[in-house]
PDB file of N, CA, C, O and CB in Angstrom:
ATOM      1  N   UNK A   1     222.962 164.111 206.722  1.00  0.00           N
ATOM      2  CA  UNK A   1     221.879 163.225 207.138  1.00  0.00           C
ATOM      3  C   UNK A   1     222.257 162.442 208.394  1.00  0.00           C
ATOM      4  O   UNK A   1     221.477 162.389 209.345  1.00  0.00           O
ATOM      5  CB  UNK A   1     221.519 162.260 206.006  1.00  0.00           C
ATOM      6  N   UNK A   2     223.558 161.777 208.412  1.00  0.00           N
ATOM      7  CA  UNK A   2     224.256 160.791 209.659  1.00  0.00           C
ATOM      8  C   UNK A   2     223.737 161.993 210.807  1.00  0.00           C
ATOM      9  O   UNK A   2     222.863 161.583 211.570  1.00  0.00           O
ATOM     10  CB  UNK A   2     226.467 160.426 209.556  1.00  0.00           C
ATOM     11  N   UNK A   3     224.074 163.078 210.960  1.00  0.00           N
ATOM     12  CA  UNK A   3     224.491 164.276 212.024  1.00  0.00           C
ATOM     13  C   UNK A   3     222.524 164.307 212.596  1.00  0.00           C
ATOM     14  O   UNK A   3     222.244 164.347 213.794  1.00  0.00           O
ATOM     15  CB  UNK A   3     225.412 166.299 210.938  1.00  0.00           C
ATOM     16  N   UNK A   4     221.412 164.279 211.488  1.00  0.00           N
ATOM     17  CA  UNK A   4     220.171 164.747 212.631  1.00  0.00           C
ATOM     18  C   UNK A   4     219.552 163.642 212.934  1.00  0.00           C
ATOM     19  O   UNK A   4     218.435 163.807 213.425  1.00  0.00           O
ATOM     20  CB  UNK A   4     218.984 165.802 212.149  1.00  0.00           C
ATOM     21  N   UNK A   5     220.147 161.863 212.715  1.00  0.00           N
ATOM     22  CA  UNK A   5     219.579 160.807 213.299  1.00  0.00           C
ATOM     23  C   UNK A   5     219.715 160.782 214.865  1.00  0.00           C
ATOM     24  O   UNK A   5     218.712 160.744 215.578  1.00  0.00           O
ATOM     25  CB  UNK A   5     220.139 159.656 212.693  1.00  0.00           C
ATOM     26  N   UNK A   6     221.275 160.810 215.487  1.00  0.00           N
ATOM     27  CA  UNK A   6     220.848 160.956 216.805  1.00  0.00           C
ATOM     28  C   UNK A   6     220.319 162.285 217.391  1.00  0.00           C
ATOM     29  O   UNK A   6     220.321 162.108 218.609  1.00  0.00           O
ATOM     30  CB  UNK A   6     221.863 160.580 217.523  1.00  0.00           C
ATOM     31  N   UNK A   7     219.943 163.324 217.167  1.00  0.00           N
ATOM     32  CA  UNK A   7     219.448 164.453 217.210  1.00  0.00           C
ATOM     33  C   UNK A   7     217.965 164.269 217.364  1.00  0.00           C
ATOM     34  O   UNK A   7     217.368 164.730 218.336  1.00  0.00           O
ATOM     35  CB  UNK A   7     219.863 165.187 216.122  1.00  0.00           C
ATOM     36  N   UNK A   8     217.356 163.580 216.383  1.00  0.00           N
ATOM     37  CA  UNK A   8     216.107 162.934 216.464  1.00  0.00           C
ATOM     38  C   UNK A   8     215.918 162.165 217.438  1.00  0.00           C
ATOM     39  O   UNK A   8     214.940 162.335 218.166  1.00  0.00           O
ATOM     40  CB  UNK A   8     215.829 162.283 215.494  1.00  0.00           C
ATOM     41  N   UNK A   9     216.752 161.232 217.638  1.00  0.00           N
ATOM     42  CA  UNK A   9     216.359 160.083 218.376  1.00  0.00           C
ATOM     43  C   UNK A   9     216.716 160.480 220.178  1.00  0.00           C
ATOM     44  O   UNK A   9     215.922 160.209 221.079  1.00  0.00           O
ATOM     45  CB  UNK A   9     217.319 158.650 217.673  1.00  0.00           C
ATOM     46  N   UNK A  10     218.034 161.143 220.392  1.00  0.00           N
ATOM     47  CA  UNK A  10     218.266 162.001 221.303  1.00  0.00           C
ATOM     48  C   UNK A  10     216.902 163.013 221.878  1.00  0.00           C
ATOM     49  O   UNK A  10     216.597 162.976 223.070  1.00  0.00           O
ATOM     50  CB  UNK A  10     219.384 162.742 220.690  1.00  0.00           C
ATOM     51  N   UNK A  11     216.271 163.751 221.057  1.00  0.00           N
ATOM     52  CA  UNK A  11     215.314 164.275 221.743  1.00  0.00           C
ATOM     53  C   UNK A  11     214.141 163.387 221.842  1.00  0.00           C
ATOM     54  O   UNK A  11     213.535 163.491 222.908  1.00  0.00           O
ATOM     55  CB  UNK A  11     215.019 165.466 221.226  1.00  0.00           C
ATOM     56  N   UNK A  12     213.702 162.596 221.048  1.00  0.00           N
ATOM     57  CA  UNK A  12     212.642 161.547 221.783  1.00  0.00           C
ATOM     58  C   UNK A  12     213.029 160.847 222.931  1.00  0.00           C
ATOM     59  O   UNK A  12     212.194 160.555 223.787  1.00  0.00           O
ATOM     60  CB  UNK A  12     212.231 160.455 220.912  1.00  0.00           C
ATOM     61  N   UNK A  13     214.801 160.397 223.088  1.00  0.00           N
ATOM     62  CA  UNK A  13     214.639 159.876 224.380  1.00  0.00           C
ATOM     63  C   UNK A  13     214.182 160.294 225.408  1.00  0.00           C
ATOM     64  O   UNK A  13     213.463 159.659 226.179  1.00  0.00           O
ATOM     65  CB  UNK A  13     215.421 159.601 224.737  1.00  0.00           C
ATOM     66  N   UNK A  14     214.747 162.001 225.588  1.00  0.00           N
ATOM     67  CA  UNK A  14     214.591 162.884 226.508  1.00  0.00           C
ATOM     68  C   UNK A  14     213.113 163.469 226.670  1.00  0.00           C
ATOM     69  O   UNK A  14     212.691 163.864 227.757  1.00  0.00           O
ATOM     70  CB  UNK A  14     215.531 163.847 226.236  1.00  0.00           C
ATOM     71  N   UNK A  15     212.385 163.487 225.523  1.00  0.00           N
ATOM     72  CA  UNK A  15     211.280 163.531 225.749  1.00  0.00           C
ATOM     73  C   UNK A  15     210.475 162.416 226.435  1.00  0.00           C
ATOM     74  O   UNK A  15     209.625 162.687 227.283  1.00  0.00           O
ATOM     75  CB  UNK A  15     210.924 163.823 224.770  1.00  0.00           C
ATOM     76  N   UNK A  16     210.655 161.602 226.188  1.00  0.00           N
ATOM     77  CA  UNK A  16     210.009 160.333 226.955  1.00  0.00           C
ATOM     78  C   UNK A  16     210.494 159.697 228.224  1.00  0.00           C
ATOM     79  O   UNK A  16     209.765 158.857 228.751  1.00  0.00           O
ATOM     80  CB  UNK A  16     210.036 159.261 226.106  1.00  0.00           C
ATOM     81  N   UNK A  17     211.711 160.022 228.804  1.00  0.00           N
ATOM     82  CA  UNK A  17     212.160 160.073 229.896  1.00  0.00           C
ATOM     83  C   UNK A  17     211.660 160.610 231.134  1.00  0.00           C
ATOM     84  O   UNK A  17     211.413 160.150 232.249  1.00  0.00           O
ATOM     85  CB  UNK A  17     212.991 160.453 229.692  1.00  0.00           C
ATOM     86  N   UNK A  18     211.559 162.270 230.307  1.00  0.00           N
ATOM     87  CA  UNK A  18     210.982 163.234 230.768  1.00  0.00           C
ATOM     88  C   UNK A  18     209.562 163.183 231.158  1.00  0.00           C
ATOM     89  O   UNK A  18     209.247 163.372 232.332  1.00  0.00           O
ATOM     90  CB  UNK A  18     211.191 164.061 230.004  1.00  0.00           C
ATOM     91  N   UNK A  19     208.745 162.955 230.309  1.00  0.00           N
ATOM     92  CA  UNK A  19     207.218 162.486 230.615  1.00  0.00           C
ATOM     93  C   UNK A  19     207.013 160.774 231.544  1.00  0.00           C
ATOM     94  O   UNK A  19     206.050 160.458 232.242  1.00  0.00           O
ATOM     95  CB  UNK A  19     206.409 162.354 228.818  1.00  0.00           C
ATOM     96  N   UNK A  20     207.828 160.216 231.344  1.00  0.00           N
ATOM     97  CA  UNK A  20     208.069 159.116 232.418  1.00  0.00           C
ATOM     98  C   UNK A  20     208.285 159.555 233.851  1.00  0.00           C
ATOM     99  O   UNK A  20     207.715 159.083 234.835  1.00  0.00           O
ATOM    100  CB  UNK A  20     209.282 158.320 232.054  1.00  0.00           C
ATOM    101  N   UNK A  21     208.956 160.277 233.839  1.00  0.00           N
ATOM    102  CA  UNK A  21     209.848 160.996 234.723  1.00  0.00           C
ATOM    103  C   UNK A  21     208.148 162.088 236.085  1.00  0.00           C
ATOM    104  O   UNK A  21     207.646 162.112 237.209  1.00  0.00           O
ATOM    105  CB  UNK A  21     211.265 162.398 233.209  1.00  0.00           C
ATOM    106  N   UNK A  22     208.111 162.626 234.875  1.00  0.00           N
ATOM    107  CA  UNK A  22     206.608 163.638 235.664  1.00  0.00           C
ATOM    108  C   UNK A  22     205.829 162.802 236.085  1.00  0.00           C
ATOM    109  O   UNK A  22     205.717 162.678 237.304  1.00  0.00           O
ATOM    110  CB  UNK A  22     205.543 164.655 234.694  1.00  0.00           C
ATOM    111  N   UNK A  23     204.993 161.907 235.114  1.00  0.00           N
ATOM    112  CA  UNK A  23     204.416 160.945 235.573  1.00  0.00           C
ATOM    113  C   UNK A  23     204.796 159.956 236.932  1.00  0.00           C
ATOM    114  O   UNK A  23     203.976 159.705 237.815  1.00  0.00           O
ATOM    115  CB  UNK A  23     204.380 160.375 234.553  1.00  0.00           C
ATOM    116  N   UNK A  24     205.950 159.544 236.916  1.00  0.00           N
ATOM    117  CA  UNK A  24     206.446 158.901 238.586  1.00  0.00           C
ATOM    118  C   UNK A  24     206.017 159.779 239.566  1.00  0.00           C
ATOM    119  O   UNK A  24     205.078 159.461 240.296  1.00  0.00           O
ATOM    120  CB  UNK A  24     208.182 158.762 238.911  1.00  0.00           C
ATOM    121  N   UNK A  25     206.657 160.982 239.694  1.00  0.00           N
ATOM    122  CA  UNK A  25     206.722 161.981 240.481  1.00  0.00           C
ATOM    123  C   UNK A  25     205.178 162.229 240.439  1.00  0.00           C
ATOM    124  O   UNK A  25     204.680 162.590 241.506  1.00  0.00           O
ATOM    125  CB  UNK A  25     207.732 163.121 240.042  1.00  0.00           C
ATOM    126  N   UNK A  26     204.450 162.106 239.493  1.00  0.00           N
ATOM    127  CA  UNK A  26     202.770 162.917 240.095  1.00  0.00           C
ATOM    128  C   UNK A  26     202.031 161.685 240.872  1.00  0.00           C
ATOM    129  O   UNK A  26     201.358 161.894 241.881  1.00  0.00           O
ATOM    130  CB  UNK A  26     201.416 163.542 238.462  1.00  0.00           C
ATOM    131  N   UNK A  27     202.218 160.351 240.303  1.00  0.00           N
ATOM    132  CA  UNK A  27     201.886 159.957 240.758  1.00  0.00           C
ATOM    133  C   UNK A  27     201.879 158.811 242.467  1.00  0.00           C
ATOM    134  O   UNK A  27     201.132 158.036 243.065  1.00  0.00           O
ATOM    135  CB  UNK A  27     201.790 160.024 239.871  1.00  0.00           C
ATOM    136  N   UNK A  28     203.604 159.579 242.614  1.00  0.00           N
ATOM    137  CA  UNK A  28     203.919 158.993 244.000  1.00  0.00           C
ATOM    138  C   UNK A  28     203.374 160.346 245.227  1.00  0.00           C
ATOM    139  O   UNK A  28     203.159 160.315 246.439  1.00  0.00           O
ATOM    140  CB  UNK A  28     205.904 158.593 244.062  1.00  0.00           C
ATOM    141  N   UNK A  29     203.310 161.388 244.244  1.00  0.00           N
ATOM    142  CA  UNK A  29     201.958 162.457 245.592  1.00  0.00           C
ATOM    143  C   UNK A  29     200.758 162.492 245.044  1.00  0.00           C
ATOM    144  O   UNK A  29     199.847 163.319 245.081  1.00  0.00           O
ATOM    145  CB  UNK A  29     202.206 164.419 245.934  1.00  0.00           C
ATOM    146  N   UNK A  30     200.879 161.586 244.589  1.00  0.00           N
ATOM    147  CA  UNK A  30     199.341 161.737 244.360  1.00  0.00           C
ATOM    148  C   UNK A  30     198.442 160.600 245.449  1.00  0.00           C
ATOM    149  O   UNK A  30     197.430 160.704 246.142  1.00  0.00           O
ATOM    150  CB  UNK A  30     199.009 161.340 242.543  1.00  0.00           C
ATOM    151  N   UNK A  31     199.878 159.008 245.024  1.00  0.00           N
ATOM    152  CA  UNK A  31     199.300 158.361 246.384  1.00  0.00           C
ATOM    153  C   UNK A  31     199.506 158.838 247.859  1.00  0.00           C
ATOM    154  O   UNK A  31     198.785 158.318 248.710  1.00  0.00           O
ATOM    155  CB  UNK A  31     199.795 157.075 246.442  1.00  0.00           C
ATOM    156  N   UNK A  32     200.454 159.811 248.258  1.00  0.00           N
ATOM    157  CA  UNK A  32     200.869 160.025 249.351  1.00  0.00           C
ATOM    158  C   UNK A  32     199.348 160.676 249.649  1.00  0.00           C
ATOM    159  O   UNK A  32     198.640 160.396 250.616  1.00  0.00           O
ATOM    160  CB  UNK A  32     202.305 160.835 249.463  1.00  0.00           C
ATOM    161  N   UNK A  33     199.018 161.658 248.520  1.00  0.00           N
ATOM    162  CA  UNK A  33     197.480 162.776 249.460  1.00  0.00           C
ATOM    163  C   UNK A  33     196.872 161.789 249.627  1.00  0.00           C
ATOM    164  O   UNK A  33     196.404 161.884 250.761  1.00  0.00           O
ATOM    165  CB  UNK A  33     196.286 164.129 248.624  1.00  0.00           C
ATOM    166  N   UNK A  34     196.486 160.591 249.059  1.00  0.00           N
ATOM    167  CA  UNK A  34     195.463 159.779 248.925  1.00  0.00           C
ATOM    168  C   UNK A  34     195.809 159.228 250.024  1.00  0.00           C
ATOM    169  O   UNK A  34     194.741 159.129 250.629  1.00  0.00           O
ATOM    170  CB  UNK A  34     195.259 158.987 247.763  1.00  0.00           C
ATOM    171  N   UNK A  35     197.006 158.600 250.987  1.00  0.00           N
ATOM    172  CA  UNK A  35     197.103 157.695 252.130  1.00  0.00           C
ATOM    173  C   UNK A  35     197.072 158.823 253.171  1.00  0.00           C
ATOM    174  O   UNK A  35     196.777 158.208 254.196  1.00  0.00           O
ATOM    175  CB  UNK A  35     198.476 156.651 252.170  1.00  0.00           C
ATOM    176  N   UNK A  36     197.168 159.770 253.416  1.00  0.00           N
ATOM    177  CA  UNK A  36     196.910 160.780 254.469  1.00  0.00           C
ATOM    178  C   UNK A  36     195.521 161.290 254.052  1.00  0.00           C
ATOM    179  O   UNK A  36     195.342 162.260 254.788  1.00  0.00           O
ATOM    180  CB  UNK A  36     198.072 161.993 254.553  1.00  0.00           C
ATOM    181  N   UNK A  37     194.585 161.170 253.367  1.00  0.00           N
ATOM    182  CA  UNK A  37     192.994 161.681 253.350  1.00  0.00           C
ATOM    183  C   UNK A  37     192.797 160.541 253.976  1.00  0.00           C
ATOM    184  O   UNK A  37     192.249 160.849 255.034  1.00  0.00           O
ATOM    185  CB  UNK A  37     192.022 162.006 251.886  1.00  0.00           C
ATOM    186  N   UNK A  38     192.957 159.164 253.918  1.00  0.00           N
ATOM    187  CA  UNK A  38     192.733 158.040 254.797  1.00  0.00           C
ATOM    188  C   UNK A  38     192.914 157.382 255.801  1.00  0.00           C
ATOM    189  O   UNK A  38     192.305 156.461 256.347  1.00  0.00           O
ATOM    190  CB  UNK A  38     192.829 157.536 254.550  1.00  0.00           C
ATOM    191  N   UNK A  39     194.266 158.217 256.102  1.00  0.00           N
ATOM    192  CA  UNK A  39     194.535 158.084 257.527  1.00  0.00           C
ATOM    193  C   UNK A  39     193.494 159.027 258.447  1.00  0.00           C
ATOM    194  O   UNK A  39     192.891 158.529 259.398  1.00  0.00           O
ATOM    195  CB  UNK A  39     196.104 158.508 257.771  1.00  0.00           C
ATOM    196  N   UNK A  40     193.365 160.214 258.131  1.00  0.00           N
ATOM    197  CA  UNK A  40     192.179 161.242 257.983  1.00  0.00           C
ATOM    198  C   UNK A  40     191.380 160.731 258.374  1.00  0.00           C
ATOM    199  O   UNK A  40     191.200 160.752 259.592  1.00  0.00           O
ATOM    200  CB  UNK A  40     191.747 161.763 256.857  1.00  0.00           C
ATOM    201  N   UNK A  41     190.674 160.153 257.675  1.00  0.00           N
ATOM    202  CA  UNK A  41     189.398 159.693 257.705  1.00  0.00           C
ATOM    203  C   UNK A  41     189.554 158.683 258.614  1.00  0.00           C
ATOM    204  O   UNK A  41     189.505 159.368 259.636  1.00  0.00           O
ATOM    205  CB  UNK A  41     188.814 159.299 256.437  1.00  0.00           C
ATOM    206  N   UNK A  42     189.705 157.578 258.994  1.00  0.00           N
ATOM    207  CA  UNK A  42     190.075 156.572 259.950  1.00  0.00           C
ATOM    208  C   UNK A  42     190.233 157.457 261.571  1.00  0.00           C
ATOM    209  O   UNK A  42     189.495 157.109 262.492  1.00  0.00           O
ATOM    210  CB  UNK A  42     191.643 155.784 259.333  1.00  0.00           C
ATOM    211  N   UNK A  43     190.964 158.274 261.715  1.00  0.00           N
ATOM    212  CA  UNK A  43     191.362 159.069 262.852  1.00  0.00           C
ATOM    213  C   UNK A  43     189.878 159.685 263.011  1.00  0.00           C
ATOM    214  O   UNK A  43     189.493 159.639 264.179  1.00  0.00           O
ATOM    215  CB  UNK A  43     192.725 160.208 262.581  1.00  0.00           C
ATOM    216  N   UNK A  44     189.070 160.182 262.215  1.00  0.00           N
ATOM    217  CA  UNK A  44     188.422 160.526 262.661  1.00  0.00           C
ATOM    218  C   UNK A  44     186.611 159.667 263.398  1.00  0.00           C
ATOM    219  O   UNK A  44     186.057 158.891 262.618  1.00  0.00           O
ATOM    220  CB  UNK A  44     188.662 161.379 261.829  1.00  0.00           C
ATOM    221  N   UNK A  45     186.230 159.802 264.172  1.00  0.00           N
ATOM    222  CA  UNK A  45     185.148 158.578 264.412  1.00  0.00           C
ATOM    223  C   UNK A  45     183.769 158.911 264.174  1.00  0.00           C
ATOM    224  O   UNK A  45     182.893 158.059 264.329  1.00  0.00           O
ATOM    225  CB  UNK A  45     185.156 158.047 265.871  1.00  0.00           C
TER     226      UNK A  45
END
């Protein structure tokens, strides 16, 4: 029983790291497309 507590808890960290992790990353290009469609748009008259 001692042996699959951190096993358990080990893969939720990594799971939630992980989905933390994607989430940063989608959402720092996600603002980048969003500040170059607006620079875009501005450049254009």
């Amino acid at each position: 029983m001692n042996f699959w507590v951190p096993v358990i808890f080990g893969t939720f960290k990594l799971l939630v790291l992980g989905t933390g992790m994607f989430f940063a990353i989608k959402s720092h290009y996600d603002g980048e497309k969003k500040d170059k469609a607006k620079q875009k748009e501005m450049e254009t008259p």
